[in-house]
C-alpha positions in Angstrom: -3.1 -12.4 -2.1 -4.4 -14.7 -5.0 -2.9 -15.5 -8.6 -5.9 -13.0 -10.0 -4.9 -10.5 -7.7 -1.2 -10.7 -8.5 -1.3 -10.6 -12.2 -4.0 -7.4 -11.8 -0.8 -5.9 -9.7 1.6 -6.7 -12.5 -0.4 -5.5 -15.4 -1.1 -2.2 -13.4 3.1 -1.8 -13.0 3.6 -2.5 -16.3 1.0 0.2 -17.6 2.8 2.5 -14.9 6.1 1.9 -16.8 4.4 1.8 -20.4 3.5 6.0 -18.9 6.8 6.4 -17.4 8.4 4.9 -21.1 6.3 7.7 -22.8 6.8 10.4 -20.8 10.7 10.2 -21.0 10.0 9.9 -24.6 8.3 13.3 -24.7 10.7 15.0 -22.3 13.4 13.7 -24.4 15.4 12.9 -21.3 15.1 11.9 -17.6 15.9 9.2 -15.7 14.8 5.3 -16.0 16.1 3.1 -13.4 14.6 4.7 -10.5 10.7 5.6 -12.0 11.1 1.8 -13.5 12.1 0.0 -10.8 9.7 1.6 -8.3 6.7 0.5 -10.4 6.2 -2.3 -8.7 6.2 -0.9 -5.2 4.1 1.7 -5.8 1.2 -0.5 -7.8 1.6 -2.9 -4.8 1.2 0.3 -2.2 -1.5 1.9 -4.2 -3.7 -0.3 -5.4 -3.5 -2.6 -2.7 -2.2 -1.5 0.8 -2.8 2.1 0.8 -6.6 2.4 1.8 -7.9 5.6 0.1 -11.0 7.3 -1.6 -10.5 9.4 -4.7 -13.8 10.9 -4.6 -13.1 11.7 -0.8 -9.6 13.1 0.0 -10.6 13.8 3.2 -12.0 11.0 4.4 -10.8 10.2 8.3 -10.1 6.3 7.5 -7.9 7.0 4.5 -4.1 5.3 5.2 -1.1 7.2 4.8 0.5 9.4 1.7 3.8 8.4 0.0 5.9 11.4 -1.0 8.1 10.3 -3.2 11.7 12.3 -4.8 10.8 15.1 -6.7 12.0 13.3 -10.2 9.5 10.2 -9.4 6.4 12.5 -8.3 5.4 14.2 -12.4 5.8 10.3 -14.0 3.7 8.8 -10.9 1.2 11.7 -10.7 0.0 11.5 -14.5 -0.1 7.5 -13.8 -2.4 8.3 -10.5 -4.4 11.0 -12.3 -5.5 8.5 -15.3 -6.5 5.9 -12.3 -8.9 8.0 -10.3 -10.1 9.6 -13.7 -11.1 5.9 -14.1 -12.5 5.6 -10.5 -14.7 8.7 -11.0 
């Protein structure tokens, strides 16, 4: 993986984080460490290992799903929902 490709991958956790920030905010509790400290995992397996096709759910090719704990899944869903609203 190159330098460009890395510091794509960091700015994308940190805007995951920036969500996760905001949403806690608005919630006016939850929990931090976990949500935070996965960012970085989940940019790296989303937006570069997982192979997948938002306009195409089903397609045969796509890689496997993460199911993450139920308190992680709302702050990582509204991240993944304003990504494919970009890919669309």
């Amino acid at each position: 993986m190159d330098e460009k490709k890395i510091k794509e991958l960091e700015r994308q956790a940190n805007d995951i984080r920036i969500t996760l920030i905001e949403a806690l905010v608005e919630a006016g509790s939850g929990h931090t460490a976990g949500p935070l400290g996965m960012a970085d995992i989940f940019t790296y397996l989303y937006f570069h290992e997982l192979r997948h096709d938002p306009k195409n759910p089903q397609w045969p090719d796509c890689g496997p799903q993460i199911s993450a704990e139920k308190k992680y899944n709302e702050e990582l869903a509204k991240e993944l929902q304003r990504e494919l609203r970009k890919e669309t």
